[in-house]
N, C-alpha and C positions, 0 to 999 in steps of 0.2 A: 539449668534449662532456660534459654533465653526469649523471654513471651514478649512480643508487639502485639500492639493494637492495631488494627487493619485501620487503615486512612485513605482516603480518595486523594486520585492525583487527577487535575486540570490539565489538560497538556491542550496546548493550540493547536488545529490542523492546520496544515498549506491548502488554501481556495487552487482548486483545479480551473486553469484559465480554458477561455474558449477563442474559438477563428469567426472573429464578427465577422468579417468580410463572408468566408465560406457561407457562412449560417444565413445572410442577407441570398444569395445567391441562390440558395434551395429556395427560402421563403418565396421568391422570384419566379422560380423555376413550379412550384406548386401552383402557382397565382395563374400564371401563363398556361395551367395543363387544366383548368377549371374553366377559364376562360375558352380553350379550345373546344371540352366538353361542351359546355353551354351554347357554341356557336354553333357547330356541327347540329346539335339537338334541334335547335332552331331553323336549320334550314333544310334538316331534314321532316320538321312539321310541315313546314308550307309549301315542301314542294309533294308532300303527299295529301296536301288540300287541294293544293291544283290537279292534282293528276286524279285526285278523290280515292286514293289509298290510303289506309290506315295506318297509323306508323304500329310496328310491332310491339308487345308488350315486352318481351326480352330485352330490348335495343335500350326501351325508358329504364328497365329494373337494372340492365347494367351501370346504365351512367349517371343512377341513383347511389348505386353502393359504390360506386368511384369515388365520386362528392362525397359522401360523408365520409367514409375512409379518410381523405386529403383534408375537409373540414376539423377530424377530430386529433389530427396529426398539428396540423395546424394551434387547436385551442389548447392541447395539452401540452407542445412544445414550444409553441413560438415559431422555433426552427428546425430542425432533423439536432440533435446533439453532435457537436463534437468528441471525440476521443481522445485520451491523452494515456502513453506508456507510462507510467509510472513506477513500471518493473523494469525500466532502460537502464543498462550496466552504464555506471559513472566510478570517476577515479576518488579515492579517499582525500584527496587534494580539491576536490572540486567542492567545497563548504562543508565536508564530512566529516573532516579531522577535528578532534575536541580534543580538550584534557582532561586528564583522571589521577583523583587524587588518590594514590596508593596504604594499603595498610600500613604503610612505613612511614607516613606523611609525606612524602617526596611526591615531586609532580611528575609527569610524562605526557607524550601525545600520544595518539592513537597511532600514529604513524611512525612513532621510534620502534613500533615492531614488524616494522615492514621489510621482507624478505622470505620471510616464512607464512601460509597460508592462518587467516585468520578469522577463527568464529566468534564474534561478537553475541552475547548475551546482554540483554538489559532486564534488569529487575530490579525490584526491591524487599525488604525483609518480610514484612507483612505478607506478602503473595504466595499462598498456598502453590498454587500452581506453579509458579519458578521455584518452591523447594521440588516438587515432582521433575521439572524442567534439571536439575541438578542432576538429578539420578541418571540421566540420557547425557549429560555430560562428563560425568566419571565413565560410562561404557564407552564415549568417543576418546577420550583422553587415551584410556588401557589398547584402544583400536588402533591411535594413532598420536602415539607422544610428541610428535612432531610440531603437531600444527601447536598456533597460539590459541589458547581459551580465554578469553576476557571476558567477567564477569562485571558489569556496570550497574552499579545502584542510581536509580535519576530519582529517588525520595528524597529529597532533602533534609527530612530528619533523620535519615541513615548515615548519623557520623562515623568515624573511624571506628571507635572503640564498640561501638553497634557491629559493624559491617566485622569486627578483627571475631568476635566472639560466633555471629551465626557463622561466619566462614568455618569455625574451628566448628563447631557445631555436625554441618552440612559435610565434613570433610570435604571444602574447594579446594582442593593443589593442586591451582592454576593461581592465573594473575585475578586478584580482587581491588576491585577500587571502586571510586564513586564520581559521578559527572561533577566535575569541580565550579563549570558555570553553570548548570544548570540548562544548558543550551540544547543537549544532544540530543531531547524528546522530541523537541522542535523542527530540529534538521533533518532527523529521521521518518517524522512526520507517524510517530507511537501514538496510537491510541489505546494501546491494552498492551498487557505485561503476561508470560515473558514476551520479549520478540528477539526473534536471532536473525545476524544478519549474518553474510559470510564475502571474506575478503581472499582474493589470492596475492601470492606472494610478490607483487607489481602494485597491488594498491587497487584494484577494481575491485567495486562492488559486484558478485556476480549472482546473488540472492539476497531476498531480504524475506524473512515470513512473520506476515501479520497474521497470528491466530484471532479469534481463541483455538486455545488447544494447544497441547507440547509437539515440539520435535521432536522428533524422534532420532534415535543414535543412526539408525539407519538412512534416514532422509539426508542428514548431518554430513553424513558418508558418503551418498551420492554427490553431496555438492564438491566433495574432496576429489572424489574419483570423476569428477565429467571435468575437472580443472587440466 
C-alpha cells in the first residue's frame, strides 16, 4: 500500500487584464450624469424661489439616492469592471500543448493524441479527491473506450516510480504520466486539483472544470456527447 504525505502545491495564476479605455469612458460617463443631476437641481431651486414654489421633497430624495448610488459605484470600483471569457474555446496548439513524461520514461506531447476526443485529468498522488476523481474515470473509460484518458501528475515529487505504483494501485488503464516541465499548472491557469479538461478530436478545448469538487462520469459524458 503506497502512503504520501499530502504537500502544498504553489501554482501561479494569469492576472485577468482590463479595457482602460472602456473603464475611462464609464468613469466619464458617470461624472457627466452627476453633474446633469446637480445642474437640473440647481435650477430647479431658483426657479421655484422666484416663482415662490417649493421644490418637492420626492424630486430632492430621488436625486439624493442617484448621487450616492453613482458616488459608491464610483469609490468601490473606480470604474464599472470589465469582463473577460475565460471559458472561450482555444485550440491545443495555442500554448496548451505540453509534454508528459510516461510510466515508460518516454516523452510525448499532448497533441500526439490528437484525432480522438480527449479528457484531460491533472492531479497528483497526495489528493484524496483525484483518487475519488479516478473512480468517475474507470465508469467513463467502460462508457466509452474510445475517447483518450490522460492522467497528468503536476507534483513534482511524483516521479515515475511514484506515479507506476499508485497507478497499479488505483487500477488507471489509461495513459498516466507526469508534467515533464512543470509548465502546464500555469497555462491551464489550476488552482486546485483534480481539474479536467476536455479536448475534441481537432484539438479544441471545449471545457475545462475548475472544482472544487469531482466530475462526474456523467458530466464527462455530456461533454462527449454535445461534441
Amino acid at each position: 500500500m503506497l502512503t504520501m504525505a499530502r504537500r502544498s502545491i504553489k501554482i501561479p495564476s494569469k492576472a485577468v487584464g482590463s479595457n482602460t479605455s472602456s473603464e475611462e469612458e464609464t468613469y466619464d460617463d458617470v461624472l457627466h450624469s452627476l453633474d446633469s443631476i446637480q445642474t437640473k437641481r440647481k435650477n430647479l431651486a431658483s426657479s421655484s424661489e422666484i416663482s415662490g414654489n417649493t421644490v418637492k421633497p420626492t424630486t430632492i430624495g430621488m436625486a439624493i439616492v442617484i448621487i450616492a448610488i453613482a458616488a459608491t459605484l464610483l469609490l468601490s470600483f473606480g470604474s464599472l469592471p470589465s469582463t473577460q471569457d475565460t471559458e472561450s474555446e482555444v485550440k491545443l496548439t495555442d500554448g496548451l500543448d505540453f509534454q508528459i513524461q510516461l510510466l515508460n520514461y518516454s516523452q510525448v506531447m499532448l497533441s500526439d493524441y490528437l484525432g480522438a476526443s480527449i479528457i484531460l485529468d491533472f492531479f497528483a498522488t497526495w489528493c484524496q479527491p483525484c483518487a475519488t476523481q479516478i473512480i468517475e474515470l474507470q465508469k467513463l473509460q467502460t462508457k466509452y473506450p474510445n475517447v483518450h484518458i490522460i492522467s497528468v501528475s503536476i507534483e513534482k515529487d511524483d516521479t515515475i516510480s511514484i506515479l507506476e505504483g499508485y497507478s497499479l494501485e488505483h487500477e488507471m488503464e489509461w495513459i498516466v504520466g507526469r508534467d515533464a516541465t512543470l509548465k502546464a499548472a500555469s497555462r491551464y491557469q489550476i488552482n486546485s486539483i483534480p481539474t479536467m479538461a476536455f479536448f475534441n478530436s481537432q484539438g479544441i478545448r471545449k471545457y475545462i472544470d475548475h472544482p472544487p469538487g469531482i466530475t462526474s462520469e456523467s458530466v464527462m459524458s455530456s461533454w462527449i456527447r454535445a461534441d
